[in-house]
C-alpha positions as CSV (number, residue, x, y, z in Angstrom):
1,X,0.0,0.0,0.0
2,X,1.0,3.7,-0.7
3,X,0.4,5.3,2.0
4,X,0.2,9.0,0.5
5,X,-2.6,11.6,2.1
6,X,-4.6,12.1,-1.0
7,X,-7.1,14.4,-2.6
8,X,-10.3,12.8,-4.3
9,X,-12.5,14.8,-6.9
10,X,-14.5,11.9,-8.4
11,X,-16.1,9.4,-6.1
12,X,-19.9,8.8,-6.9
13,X,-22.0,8.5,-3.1
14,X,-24.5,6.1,-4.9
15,X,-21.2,3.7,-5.9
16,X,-20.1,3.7,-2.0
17,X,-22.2,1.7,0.0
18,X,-20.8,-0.9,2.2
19,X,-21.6,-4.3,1.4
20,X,-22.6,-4.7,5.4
21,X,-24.6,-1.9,5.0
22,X,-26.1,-2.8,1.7
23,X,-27.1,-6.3,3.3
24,X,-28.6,-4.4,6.2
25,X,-30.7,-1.8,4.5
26,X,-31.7,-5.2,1.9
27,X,-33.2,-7.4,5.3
28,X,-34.6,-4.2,6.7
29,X,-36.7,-3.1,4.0
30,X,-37.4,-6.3,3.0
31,X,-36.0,-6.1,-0.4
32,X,-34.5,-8.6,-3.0
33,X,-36.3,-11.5,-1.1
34,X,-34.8,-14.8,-1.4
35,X,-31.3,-13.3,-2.9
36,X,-28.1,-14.4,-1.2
37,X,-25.7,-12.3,-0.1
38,X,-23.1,-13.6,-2.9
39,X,-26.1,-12.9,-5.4
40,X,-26.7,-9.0,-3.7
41,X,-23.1,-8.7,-3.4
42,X,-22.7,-9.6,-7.6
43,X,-25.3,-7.5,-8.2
44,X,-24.3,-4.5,-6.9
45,X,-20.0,-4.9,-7.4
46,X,-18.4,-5.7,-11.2
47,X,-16.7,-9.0,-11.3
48,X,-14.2,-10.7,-13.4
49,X,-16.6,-13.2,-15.1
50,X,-18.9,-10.5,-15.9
51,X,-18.9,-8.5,-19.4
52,X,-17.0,-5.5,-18.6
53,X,-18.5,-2.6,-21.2
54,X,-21.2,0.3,-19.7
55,X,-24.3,-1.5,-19.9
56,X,-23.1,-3.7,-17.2
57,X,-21.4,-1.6,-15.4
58,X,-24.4,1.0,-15.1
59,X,-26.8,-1.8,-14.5
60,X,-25.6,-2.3,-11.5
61,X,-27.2,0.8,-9.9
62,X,-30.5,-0.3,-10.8
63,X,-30.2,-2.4,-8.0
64,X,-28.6,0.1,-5.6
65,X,-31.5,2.4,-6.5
66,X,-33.5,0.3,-4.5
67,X,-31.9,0.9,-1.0
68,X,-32.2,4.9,-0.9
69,X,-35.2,4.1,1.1
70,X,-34.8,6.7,3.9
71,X,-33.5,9.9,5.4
72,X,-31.7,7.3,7.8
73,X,-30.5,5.4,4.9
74,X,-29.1,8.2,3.4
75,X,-27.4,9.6,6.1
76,X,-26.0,6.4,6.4
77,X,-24.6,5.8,3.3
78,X,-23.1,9.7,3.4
79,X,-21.2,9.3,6.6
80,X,-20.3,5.6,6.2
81,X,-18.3,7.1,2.4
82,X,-16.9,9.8,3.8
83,X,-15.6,7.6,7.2
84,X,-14.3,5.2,4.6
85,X,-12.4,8.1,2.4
86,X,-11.1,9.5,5.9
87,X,-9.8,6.0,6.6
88,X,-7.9,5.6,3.3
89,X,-6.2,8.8,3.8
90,X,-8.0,11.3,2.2
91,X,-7.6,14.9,3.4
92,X,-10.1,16.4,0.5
93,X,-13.1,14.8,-0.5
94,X,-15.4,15.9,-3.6
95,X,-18.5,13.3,-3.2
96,X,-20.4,14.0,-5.7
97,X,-24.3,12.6,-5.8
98,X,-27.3,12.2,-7.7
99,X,-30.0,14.2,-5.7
100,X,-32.8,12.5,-8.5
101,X,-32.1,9.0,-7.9
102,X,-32.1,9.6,-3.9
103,X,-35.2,11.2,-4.5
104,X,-37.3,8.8,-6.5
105,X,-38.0,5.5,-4.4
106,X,-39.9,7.6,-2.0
107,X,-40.2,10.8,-4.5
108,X,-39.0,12.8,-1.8
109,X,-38.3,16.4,-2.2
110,X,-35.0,16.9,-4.4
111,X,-34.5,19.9,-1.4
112,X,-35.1,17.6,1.1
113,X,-32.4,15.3,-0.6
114,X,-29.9,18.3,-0.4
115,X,-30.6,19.3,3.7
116,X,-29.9,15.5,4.1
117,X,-26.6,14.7,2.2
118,X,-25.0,18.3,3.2
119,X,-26.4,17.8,7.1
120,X,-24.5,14.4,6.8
121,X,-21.6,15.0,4.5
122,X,-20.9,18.3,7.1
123,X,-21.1,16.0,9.8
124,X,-19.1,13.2,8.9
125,X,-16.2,15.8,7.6
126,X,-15.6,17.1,10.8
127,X,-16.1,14.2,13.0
128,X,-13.3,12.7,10.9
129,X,-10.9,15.3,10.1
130,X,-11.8,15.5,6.4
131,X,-12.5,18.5,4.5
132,X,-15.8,17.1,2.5
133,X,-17.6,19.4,-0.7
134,X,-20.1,18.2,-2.6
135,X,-21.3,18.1,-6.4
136,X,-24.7,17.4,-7.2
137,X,-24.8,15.5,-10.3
138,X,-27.3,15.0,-12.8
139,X,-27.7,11.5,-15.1
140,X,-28.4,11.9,-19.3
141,X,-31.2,10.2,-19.0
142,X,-33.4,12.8,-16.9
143,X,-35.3,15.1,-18.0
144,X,-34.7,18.4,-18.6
145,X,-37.2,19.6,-15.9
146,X,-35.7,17.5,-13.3
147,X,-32.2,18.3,-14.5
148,X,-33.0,22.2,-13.8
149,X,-34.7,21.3,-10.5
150,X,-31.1,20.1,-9.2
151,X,-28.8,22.9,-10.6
152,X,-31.6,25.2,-9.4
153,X,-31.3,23.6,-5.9
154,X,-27.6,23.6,-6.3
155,X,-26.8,26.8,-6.5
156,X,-29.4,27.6,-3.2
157,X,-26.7,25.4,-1.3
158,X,-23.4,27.1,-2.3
159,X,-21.5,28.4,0.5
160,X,-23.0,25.2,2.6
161,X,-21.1,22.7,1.4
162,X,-22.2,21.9,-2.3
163,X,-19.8,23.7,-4.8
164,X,-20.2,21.8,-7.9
165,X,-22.0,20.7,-10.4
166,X,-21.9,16.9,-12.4
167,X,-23.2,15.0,-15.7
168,X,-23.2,11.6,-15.6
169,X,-24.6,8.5,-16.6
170,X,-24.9,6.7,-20.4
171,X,-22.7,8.8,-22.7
172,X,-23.6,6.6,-25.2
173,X,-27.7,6.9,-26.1
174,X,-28.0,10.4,-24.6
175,X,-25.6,13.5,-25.8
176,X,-25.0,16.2,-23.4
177,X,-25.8,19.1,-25.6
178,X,-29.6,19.5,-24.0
179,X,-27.8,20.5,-20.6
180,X,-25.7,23.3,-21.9
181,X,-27.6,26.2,-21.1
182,X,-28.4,24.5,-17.3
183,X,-24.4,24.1,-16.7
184,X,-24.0,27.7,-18.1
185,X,-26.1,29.6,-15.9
186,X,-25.1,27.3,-13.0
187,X,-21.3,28.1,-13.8
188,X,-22.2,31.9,-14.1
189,X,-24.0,31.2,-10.3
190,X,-20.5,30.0,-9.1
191,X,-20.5,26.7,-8.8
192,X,-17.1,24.6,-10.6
193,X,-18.7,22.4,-13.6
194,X,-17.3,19.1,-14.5
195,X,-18.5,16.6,-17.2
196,X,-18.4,13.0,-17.5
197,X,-17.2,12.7,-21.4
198,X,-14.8,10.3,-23.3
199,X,-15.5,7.7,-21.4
200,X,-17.2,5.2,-23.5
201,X,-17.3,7.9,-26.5
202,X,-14.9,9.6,-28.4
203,X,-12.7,12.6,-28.3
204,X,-15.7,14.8,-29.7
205,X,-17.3,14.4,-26.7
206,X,-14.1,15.8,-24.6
207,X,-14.5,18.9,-27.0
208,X,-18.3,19.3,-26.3
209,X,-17.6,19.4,-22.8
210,X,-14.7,21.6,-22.5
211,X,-15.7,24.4,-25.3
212,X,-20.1,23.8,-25.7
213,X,-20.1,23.4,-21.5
214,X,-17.0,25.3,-20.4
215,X,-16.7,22.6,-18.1
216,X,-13.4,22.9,-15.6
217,X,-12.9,19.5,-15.1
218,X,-14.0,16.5,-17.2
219,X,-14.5,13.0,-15.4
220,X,-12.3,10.4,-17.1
221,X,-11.7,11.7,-20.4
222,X,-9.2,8.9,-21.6
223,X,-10.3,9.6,-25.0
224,X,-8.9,13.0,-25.6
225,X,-5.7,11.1,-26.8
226,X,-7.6,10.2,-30.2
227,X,-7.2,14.3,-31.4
228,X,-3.9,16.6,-30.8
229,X,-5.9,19.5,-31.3
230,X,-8.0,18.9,-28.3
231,X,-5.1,17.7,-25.8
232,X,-3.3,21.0,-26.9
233,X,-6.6,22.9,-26.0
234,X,-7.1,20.8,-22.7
235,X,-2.5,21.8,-22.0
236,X,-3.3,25.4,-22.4
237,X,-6.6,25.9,-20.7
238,X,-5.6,23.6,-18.0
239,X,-8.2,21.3,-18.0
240,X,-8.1,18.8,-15.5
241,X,-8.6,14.9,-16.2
242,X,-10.3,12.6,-13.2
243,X,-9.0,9.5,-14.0
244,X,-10.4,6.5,-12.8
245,X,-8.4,3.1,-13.4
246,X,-9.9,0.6,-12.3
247,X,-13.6,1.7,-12.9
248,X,-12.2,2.0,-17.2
249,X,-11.4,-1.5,-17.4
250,X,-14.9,-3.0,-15.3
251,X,-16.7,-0.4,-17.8
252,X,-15.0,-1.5,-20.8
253,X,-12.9,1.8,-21.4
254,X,-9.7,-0.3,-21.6
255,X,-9.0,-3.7,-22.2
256,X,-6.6,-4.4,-19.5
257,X,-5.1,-2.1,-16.5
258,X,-1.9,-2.5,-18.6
259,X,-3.3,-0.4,-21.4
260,X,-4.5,2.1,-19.4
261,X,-3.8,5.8,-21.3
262,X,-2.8,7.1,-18.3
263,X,1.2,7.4,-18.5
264,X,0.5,9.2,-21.9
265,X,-2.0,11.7,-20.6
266,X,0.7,12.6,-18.1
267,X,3.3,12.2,-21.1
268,X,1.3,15.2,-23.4
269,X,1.2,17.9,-20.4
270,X,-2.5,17.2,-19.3
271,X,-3.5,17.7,-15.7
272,X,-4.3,14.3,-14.2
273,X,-5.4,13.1,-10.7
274,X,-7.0,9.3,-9.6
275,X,-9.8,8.6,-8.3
276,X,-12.0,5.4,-7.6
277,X,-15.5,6.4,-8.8
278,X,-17.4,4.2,-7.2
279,X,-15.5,2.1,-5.0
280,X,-18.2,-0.5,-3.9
281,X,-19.1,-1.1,-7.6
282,X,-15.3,-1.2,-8.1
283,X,-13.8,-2.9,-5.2
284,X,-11.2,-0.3,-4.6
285,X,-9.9,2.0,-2.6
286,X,-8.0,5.2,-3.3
287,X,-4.5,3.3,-2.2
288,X,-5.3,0.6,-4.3
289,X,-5.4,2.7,-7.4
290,X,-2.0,5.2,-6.4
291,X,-0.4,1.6,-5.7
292,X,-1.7,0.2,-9.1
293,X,-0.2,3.0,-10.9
294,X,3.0,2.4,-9.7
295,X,3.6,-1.0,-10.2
296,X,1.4,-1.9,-13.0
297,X,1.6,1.1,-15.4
298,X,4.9,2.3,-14.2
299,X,4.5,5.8,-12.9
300,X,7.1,6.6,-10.0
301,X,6.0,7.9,-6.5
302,X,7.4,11.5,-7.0
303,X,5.0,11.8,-10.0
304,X,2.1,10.4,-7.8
305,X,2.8,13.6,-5.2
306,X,2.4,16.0,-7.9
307,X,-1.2,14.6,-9.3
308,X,-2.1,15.0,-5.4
309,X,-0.8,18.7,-5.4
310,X,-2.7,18.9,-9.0
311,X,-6.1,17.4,-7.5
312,X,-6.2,20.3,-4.9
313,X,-5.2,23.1,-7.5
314,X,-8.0,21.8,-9.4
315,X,-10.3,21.2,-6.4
316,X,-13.7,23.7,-6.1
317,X,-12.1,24.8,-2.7
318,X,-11.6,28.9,-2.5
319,X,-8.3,30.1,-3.0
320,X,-7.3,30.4,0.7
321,X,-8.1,27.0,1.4
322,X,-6.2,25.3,-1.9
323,X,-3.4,27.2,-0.1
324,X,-3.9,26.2,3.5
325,X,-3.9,22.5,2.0
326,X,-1.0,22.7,-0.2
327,X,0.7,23.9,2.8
328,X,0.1,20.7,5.1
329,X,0.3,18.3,2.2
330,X,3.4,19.4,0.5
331,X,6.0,18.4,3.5
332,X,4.1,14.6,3.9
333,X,4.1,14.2,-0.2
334,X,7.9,15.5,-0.5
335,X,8.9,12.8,2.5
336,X,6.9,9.9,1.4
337,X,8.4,10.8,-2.3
């Protein structure tokens, strides 16, 4: 294990549940009847004898949908990720989640969803030590009504604890062109935009997102590599790249950990940090993926301390607290590298 502290910016709440805690929510709401746990467990965590591509990999929510049954629930689930991010090292947390999906089981009110998660998410940061923001994200798939309803709410909570804004979900069947003028006037409100895009799509979709929806970050974004243009565009603007290693092989983004584009982002001047996504879905922790990097794609430890530096330069924090940070980071990254 490297133990490095670390900065997260892309770790989904809905992709974070405990397996003890998605048993116990299963038996107490009497859902999935008749499963075993090995058959919840495989349904709600990628494994090797599955087909890794997105259609898989996003089916598995459909199941965790099902547990968001609760104000409890999700306060659970809220404190219990951030605990486990805390535990792993993690001085800066960016949890983003889907106010939408934890509305729907019990078509709660999307504000009600927010007062929760930040209540929670506030909680949890300071009863572990761990500075905690939060991005509300919005799936392709919604409507455009709902998706409005979220930014809306967003942008009520900044200040409190929510500080971005997220799209998410099937890149494939749904383009994210219908959202522009939502992530616009949400940008223009103050909160930091980033954009789920070259994932499971090409590098036109990296454009769209960093030029149509002036996004400041883009979540993945592996397939930038396919046009110079853009990774030139992405160098001088500064874009920064959340790259997620394991989730792009159990979604089909890469073939093997071994062909991950990672050293060759790094290798064309783009800002990079890791990040696990969705580490119950996954099986991963933040260590796992800094210690995969090393000895499986190569990249050296000193390298590893500056895409921690990067991940807080390119964190939604204010100015004066990137700084404060940097400040108690940069002695423990310079000695451990």
């Amino acid at each position: 294990m490297i133990d490095f502290p670390k900065v997260e910016l892309h770790r989904h709440l809905e992709g974070s549940l405990r397996m003890s805690t998605v048993l116990d929510v299963a038996r107490h709401e009497g859902l999935f009847s008749g499963w075993s746990e090995a058959q919840l467990a495989a349904a709600v965590r990628v494994n090797g004898h599955e087909p890794h591509n997105w259609a898989n990999f996003l089916g598995k929510f459909d199941t965790l949908r099902g547990l968001y049954a609760s104000p409890e629930v999700i306060d659970r689930i809220t404190r219990e990720a951030i605990e486990d991010a805390a535990g792993d090292g993690v001085r800066h947390l960016e949890l983003r989640f889907t106010p939408a999906t934890l509305a729907r089981r019990r078509r709660f009110p999307i504000d009600q969803v927010f007062a929760w998660v930040v209540a929670a998410a506030n909680a949890a940061g300071r009863a572990h030590a761990i500075s905690v923001r939060l991005i509300a994200s919005i799936n392709r798939h919604e409507s455009i009504e709902e998706a409005e309803r979220v930014a809306a709410t967003a942008c009520e909570w900044i200040g409190r604890g929510v500080v971005g804004l997220d799209l998410a979900g099937n890149e494939v069947e749904f383009p994210a062109e219908p959202f522009r003028a939502i992530f616009l006037q949400a940008r223009q409100a103050g909160l930091g935009l980033t954009v789920h895009a070259g994932e499971w799509t090409g590098a036109a979709s990296v454009e769209h997102a960093m030029v149509a929806m002036q996004a400041d970050r883009i979540a993945h974004g592996v397939r930038i590599l396919e046009d110079e243009r853009l990774v030139a565009i992405a160098v001088e603007r500064r874009i920064c790249f959340e790259v997620c290693l394991t989730s792009n092989v159990l979604s089909g983004v890469v073939a093997r950990l071994e062909d991950h584009p990672l050293p060759r982002m790094i290798e064309a001047g783009l800002q990079v940090t890791l990040n696990t996504d969705d580490p119950s879905v996954c099986g991963v922790q933040l260590s796992d993926e800094y210690a995969r990097a090393v000895t499986r794609l190569g990249l050296s430890t000193v390298t590893l301390a500056g895409m921690v530096l990067a991940a807080n330069q390119a964190s939604f924090l204010p100015g004066r607290e990137k700084m404060r940070l940097e400040t108690e980071l940069r002695p423990e990254l310079l000695a451990l590298a």
